[in-house]
N, C-alpha and C positions, 0 to 999 in steps of 0.2 A: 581370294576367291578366283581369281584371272588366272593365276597361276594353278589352280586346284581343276578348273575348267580346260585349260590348257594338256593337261594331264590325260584327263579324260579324256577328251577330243584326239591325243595321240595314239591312246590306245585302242578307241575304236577304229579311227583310221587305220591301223593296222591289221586288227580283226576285217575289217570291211574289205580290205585287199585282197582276202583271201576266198570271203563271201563270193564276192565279183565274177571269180575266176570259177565259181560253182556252176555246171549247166543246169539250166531249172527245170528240167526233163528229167534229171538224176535227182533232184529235191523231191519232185513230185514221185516218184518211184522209191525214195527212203521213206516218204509220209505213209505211202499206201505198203509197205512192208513192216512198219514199224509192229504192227499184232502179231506178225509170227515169228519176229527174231523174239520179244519181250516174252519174260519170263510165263507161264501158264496164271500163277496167283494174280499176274498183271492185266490178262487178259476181261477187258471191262472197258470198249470203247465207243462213241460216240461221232457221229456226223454233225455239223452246223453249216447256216447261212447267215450272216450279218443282215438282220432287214433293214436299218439305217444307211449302212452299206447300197445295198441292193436299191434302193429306192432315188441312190443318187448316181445312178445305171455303174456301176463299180458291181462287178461280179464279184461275189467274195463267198469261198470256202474253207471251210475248217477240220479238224478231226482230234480229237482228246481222247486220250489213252490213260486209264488209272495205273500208277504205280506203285501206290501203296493208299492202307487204309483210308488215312488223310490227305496223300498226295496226287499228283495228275500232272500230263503234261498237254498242253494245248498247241496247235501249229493251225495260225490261222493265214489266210491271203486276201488279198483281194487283186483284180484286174480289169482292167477301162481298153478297151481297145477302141474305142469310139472317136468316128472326128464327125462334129458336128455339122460344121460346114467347112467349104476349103482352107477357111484362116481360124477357124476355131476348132479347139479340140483340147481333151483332157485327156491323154492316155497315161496311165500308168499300174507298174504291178508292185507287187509290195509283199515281204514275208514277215510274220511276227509270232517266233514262237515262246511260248510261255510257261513258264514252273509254277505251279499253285498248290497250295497248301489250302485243304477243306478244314471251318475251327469243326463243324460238327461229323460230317462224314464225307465221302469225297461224293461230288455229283448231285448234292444239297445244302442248300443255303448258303450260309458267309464262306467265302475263301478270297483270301489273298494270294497276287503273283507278283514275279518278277520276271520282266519279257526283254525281248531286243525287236530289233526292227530294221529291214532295210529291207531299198529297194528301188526305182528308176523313174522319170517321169518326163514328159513331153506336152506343155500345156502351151496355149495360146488361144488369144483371142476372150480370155475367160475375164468375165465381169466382176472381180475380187478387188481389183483398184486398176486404175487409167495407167499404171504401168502394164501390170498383166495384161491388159485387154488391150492392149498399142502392140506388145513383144511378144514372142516368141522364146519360152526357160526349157531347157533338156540337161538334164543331170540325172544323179543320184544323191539317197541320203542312204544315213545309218545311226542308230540313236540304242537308246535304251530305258527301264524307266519302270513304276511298282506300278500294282492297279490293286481295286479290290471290287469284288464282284457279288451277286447274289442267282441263286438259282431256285427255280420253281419247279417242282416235279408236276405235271400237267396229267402222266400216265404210265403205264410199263415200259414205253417207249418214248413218249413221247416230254421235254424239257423246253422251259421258257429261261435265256439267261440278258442280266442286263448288268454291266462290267463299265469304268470308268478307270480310265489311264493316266499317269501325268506321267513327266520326265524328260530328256533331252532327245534333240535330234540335230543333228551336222548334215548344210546343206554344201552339194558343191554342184553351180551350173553354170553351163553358158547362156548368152543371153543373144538374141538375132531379129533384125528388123523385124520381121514376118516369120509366118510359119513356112513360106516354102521357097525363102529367097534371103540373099546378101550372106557378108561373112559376119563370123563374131564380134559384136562390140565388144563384151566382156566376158572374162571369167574368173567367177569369184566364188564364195564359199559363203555361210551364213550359220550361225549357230541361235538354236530356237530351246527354250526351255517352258514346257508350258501339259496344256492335257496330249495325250499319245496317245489316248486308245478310246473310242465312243461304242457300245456295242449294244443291242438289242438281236438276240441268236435267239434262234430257235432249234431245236435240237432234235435230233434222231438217235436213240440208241441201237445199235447192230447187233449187241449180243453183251 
């Protein structure tokens, strides 16, 4: 198992290298072009916001694209740019895009994915345990991982969807007295295997 873990973690690693060096100016700009390179019979896409998300002040947006009958692609985010007070603060953004396969039709009811995920983060001061809330963590991760979801049609446009992730994530951070002072204590890595995706979206279709 260590060594099968090991495996994986290298080749995400490697993947993520490449991730890194993406501007996310250029991400944002292939998300919002994706309807007109994709084929015409593909043409079948949707807007979302994460309310789970949203409600834990984590900006988060989405946009899904059908690609076949059964199939779709999902490309969600989210982003924290908030510091709460000068020693507390939870920023970070995050990309997780995703392949699902509809069992009935795509844009209704049961479908299964397979997603990735990475992305950067700057927390301190945050009450999750007397480490976190003492330090100061800024890294990144990058993981991957299946989900399986259900969707409500509410209207002609209008979709209620509620999705649940598990799977792996590679953390690598440093670690600093405070948020805005001293050098690094350490820097170290962390591998996490557990749920990866929480979702409550509501949905807008465009066309």
């Amino acid at each position: 198992m260590t060594n099968c873990r090991s495996a994986v973690a290298g080749v995400l690693s490697n993947k993520w290298k490449i991730i890194k060096e993406i501007d996310m100016k250029k991400i944002l700009y292939i998300l919002f072009l994706l309807p007109v390179v994709l084929p015409v019979n593909a043409q079948n896409m949707n807007i979302k916001t994460n309310i789970l998300y949203d409600i834990t002040t984590t900006l988060s947006l989405g946009a899904e694209i059908g690609l076949g009958e059964k199939t779709s692609l999902d490309i969600s985010g989210g982003y924290n740019p908030w510091e709460f007070t000068p020693v507390k603060r939870m920023k970070l953004w995050m990309l997780q895009p995703e392949l699902r396969y509809w069992l009935c039709e795509r844009f209704n009811r049961h479908f299964f994915g397979l997603h990735i995920h990475g992305g950067q983060y700057n927390f301190s001061g945050i009450d999750f345990s007397d480490d976190m809330k003492n330090y100061n963590y800024q890294g990144d991760f990058y993981g991957a991982g299946i989900s399986y979801g259900y969707q409500w049609i509410l209207s002609n446009r209008w979709s209620l969807e509620a999705t649940l992730g598990v799977g792996y994530v590679h953390f690598d951070y440093d670690k600093y007295p405070c948020a805005e002072c001293g050098d690094i204590i350490k820097s170290d890595s962390r591998d996490y295997w557990g749920p990866t995706k929480l979702g409550l979206s509501l949905i807008y279709f465009i066309f």
